[in-house]
Each structure stands twice: as C-alpha cells, then as structure tokens.
N, C-alpha and C positions, 0 to 999 in steps of 0.2 A: 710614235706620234699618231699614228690613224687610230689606234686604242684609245686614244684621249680626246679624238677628233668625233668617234662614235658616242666617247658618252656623253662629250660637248652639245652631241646632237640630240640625243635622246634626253637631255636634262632639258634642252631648248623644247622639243615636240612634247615632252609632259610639263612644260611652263604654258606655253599655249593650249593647252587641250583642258588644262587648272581655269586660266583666263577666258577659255571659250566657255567650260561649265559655268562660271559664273557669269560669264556676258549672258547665260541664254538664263540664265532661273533668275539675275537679276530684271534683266527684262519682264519677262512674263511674271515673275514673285507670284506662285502660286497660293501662299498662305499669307500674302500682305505686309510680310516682314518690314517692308518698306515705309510700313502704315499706309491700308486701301481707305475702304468705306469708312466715314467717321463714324459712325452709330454702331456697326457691327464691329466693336471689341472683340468678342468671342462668340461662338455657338456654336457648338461642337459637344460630341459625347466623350474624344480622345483630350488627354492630358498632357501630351507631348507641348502643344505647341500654347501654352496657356503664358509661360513667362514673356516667351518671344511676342504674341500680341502685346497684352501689356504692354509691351515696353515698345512696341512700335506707334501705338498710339499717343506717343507723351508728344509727338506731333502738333497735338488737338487739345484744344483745351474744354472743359467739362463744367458746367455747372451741378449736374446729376447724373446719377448712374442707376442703372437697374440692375439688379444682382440677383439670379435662381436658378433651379434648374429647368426641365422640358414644361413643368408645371405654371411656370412662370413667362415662356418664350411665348406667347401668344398675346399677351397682357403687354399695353403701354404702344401705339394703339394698332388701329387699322392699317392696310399693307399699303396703304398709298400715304400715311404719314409715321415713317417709323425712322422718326427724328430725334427718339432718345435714345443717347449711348447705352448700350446694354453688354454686359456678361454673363452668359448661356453657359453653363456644363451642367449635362448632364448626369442624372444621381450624384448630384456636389452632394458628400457630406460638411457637418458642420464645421469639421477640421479643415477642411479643402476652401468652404466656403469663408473664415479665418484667414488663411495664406490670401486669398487672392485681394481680402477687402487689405490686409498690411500692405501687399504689393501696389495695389492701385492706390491709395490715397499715399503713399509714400511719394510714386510718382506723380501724383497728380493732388499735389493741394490746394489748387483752387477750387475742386470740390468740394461743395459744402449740404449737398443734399439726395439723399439717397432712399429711393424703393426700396425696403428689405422683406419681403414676404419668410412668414413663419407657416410651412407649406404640410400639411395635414401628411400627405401619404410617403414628404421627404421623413417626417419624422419618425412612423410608421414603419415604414422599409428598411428591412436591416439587409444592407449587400455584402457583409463578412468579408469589407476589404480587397472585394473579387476583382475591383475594376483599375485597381490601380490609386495610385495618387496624383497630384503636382510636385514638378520640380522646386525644393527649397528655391529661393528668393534669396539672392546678398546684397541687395541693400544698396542695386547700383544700378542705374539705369541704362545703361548701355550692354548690350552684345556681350557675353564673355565667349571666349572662344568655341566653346562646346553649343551655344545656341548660334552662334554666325558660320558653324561646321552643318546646324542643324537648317537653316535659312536656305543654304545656298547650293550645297554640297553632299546630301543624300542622295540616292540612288532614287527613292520614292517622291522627292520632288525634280529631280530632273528630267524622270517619267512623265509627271506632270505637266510640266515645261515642254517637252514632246508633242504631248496632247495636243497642248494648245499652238504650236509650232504647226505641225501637220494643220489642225484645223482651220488657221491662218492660210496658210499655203493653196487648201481646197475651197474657201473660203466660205466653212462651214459657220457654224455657230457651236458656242464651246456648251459643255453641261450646263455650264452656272449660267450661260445665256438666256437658254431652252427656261430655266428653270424659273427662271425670272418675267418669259416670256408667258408661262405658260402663269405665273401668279398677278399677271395684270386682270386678268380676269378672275379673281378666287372663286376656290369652290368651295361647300363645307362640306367635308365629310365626317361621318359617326358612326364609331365602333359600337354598333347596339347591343350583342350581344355577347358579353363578356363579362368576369371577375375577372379579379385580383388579387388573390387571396385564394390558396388552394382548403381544401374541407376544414381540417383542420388548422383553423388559422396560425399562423406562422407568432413564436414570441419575440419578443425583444431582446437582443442579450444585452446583459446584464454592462458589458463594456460598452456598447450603444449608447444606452441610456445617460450612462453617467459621461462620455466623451461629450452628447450632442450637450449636455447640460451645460456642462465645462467651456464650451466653446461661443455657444450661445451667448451665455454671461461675459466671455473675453470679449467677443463682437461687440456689444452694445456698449459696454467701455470702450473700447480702442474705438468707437465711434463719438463715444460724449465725450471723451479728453482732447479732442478735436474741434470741440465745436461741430461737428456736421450734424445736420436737423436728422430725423431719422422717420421716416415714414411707412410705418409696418403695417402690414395687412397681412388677414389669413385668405388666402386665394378660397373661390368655392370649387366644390365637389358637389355630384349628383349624391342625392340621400339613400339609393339603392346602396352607391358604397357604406356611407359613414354607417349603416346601421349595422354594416359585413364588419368595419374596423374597429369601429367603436370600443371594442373590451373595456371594462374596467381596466384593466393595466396600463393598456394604451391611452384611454381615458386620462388616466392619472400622470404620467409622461407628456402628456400633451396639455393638461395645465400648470402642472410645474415650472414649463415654459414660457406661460404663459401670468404666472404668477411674479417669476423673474424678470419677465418685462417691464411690468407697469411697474415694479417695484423700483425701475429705476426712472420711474418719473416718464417716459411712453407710453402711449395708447396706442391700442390696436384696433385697426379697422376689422372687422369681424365678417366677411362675406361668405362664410357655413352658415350661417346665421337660415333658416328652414324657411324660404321663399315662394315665387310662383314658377322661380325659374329651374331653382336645385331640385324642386317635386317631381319636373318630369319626368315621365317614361323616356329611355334612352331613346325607343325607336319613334318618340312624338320630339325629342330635343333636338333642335337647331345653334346650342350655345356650347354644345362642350363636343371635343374631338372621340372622348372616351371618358368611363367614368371619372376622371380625377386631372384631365386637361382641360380648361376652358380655352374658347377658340375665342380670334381676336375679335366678335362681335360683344361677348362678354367682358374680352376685356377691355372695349368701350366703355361701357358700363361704370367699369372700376376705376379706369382714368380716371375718367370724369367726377367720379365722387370723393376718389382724391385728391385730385385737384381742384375740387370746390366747383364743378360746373352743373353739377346734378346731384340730386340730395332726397333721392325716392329713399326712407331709413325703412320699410319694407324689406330693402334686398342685403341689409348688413347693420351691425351696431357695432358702438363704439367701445371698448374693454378698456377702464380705468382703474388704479389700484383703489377707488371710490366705490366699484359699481362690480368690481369683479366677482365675488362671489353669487350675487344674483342672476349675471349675466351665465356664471357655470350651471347655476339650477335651470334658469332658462331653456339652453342647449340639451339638458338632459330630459327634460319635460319637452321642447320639440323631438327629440329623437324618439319618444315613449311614444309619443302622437302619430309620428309618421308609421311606424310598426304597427300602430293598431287600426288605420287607415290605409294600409297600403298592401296588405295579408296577401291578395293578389298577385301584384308584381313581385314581393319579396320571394314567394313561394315559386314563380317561376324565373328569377333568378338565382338561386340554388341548382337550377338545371343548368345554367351556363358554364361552359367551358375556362377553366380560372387560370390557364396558360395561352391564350389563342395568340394566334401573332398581332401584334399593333395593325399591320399592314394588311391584313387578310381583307380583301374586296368583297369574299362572297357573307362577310359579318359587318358590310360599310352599306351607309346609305350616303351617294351623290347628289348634293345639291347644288347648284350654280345659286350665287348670292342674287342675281336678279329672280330668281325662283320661290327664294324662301317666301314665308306670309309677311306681309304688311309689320305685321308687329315686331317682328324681330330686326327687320331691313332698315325701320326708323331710328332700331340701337345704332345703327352704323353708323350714323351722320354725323 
C-alpha cells in the first residue's frame, strides 16, 4: 500500500509542477503565443517560432500585411507609428517566403492587400540552406501538439519566463522594456565602412536561381487567385553596392524576375532607381543602416509614395510589362554613369573590409534624429 501511496504522490507533485510550468510561461508568454502586439506578427532571424505566431495572430484581423526580410524591417513607417502588421524573417528565401504567404492568407482571408518587396541583395545572396527553414504548415489553425509543447513547455522559454519572473520581483524593467525605452528616442546609426561581397564576388548556384524563379512565379499566383491587390517594390540600396553586385549574371537573374512580374499584369515600384539619396557617400548618408538596409526615415519615403501621399518620381519609377525593357536599359545606363562619376569612392571602397560585423561601433556613425540636418528630419514627418 505505501508503494502505491508514493507513486500516488509523485504522479500528483509532477501534475503540479506540469500545471505550475504552465501557469508561469502562460502568464508571462514570452513569444506571444497567446497573440501579444498586433502589428508585430513576426521579426525574428530564428525559424522555430514562425507557425506558432501565425497562428496566434488569427486573433486579429488584417487588412494588409508587410512581408520581407531585415531589408524590408525598417520600411512601413516611423517608430512612433508601426501600425502595419508585418512578417520579418530574416534571409526568408523565396521558398520560405511561399510557406509563410500560404500560412497567413489561409488564416487570415480577410486580407486582401499586401507589401511584397522584390529585394535586390535577398535575390543576390545565396545562403546554401545554412540557416534552416520553416516548419511545414497543415492547413490548421490551431496548436498541434508539438507547437503547444513548443509555447509552453521548453526549457528556453521557461528561462524566459524566469527572466521576467525575477525582474518583476526586483522590480526591474525586462530587455524588451529597456529596448523599447531606449527607441522612444531613435537614433540612426550607419555602418560606413563596409562590403558585402568578398573580392571575388561570390556566384549564384545554379539551384538558387532556378528555386527563387519557381517560387516567385507560385507567390504572385497564390496571391492573384485570391484576389489580394499586390503592391511590389524593389526597396533601395546605396549605389557603392549595386555597382559591387551588379554582374551581368546577377543582372540577368534579377530581371528575369522582374520580367515575371509585370508579365503577370503587376507593376513595380522601382526605388534602385540612381537618386540624390542612393548617391551618397555611406559616411555623408543619414537614410540607410548599411549598404543594403534602408532606415525607417527612408522608408518614409517609400510609404508614402506607395500609398499615394508623395510622388517626388526622382527617387523611383514605375516597371510595367509596357515600359520594361527601357526601364532595364535605363538602370544600366545609370549604373555606367555612377562608375564613371564616382571613380573615387568606388576605388576607396574596394579597401573596405567585406565581412565586418553589422554591429561593429568603431565602423558606426551615431546620430540622434533631432541631430540629423533639416532635410532629412522633414522625410520623417
């Protein structure tokens, strides 16, 4: 009898210790499982937790959604109104970027209009599969087991849960507090002195190519058999890069894409398009994080002229299957222009270090946004 009396007990104190793990991660939901912030859907580099948002936001309901990678997380608008829902993964290939557009309009059909940026150095960058993928999708909106084991019940969110436990207790302020506090005020910062691209530029393989092709083309259908409007832009980049990326290869890869599009009746906003903004020197530019991230003063900018509130056609042109082939001689005739006007800075960016860390401080210039000049501080408004 007391044999059976002990494991009577021990099955009771790991019933409770089950019930306590979840009282304490459901409380605090460190990943929002529960559906937190409405706008922030996703943003994140890991892959783990892409289905489970998703599907915690079917909560909420959406008229449009933003969809890109780091490239795109700064774009749609300023930090004081980032009041579009958006999905952030970082290096999405276009496979990944496919899953998550099935996942969310599955869940979420009252969607009906979407940001989709066609992103210069996403199409460029081959990551050889390095980083993982996303969890398949079945076509259910609810928790299966294996994501409400991943919610609630890991060892790396109960940590979490901890965290913010103890910080309550002390009555600290948690990371994401700090983080938040510390971006009431922004700052910009610019990585001036960097590539992207080591000497020998790096090629595309050959399954790259043809996957981003393949998937590209599934995207814009599984989006027109839907009905949802589609609103594509190519984000800008500083012209130090594009004239580093440019290859003919890549060249050619990049309008094949773009050739695909309009052929299915879309146009694209075109903001590479050779400006007064993409011209600068990294260490005179206040608009871009690093060569190939615009910061969200530019993607004011972009808003705006996609949603029809600003219409300076200086900083982008429109790519129609009407207009397209002009528009590709254009781009190659600016990029000929900038090379032979820029001899300069090109030549002392070849000295740049083409692996530096994103983060590296002593290659950042700090500006406080009340700091920057007049002309840039007006983009913000």
């Amino acid at each position: 009898m007391g044999k059976y009396k002990n494991n009577f007990i021990f099955v009771v104190l790991i019933l409770l210790f089950s019930v306590g793990i979840f009282v304490l991660n459901y409380y605090y939901d460190p990943i929002d499982a529960r559906g937190g912030e409405k706008c922030y859907i996703y943003w994140s580099h890991s892959r783990k937790y892409v289905n489970i948002k998703i599907k915690a936001s079917k909560k909420f309901k959406y008229d449009t959604l933003v969809l890109g990678t780091s490239i795109t997380s700064d774009l749609f608008p300023n930090p004081e109104r980032y009041d579009l829902p958006r999905i952030i993964l970082f290096e999405m290939s276009m496979e990944e970027m496919y899953k998550i557009i099935q996942m969310f309009f599955d869940i979420h059909k009252e969607t009906k209009h979407i940001f989709l940026p066609l992103e210069i150095h996403s199409v460029f960058f081959d990551h050889k599969g390095g980083i993982g993928t996303i969890p398949e999708y079945n076509y259910n909106p609810n928790f299966t087991l294996s994501e409400f084991i991943h919610s609630y019940y890991t060892v790396e969110i109960t940590k979490k849960s901890l965290q913010y436990l103890k910080a309550d207790l002390k009555n600290e302020h948690s990371e994401d507090d700090d983080w938040m506090l510390q971006n009431s005020n922004p700052t910009i910062s610019v990585l001036s002195e960097c590539r992207l691209f080591p000497p020998n530029i790096s090629k595309l393989s050959k399954s790259k190519i043809k996957d981003d092709y393949y998937y590209w083309g599934k995207i814009l259908d599984f989006l027109q058999e839907r009905n949802v409007k589609i609103t594509c832009f190519i984000p800008p980049a500083n012209y130090i890069y594009l004239q580093d990326a440019m290859t003919d290869e890549k060249l050619k890869v990049l309008n094949d894409l773009k050739y695909l599009t309009v052929s299915k009746g879309i146009e694209i906003y075109d903001f590479s398009k050779k400006n007064k903004y993409n011209e600068e020197s990294m260490k005179k530019s206040y608009l871009f994080a690093d060569l190939v991230h615009p910061n969200f003063i530019y993607g004011n900018i972009i808003y705006k002229t996609l949603t029809h509130k600003l219409d300076d056609k200086s900083l982008y042109r429109i790519i129609t299957k009407d207009n397209i082939d002009e528009c590709i001689k254009l781009s190659v005739k600016e990029l000929d222009e900038y090379k032979k006007t820029h001899q300069n800075l090109i030549k002392e960016y070849y000295t740049y270090d083409y692996d530096i860390a994103w983060d590296n401080k002593t290659k950042r210039k700090f500006t406080s946004l009340k700091e920057i000049p007049e002309k840039y501080r007006v983009l913000n408004e």
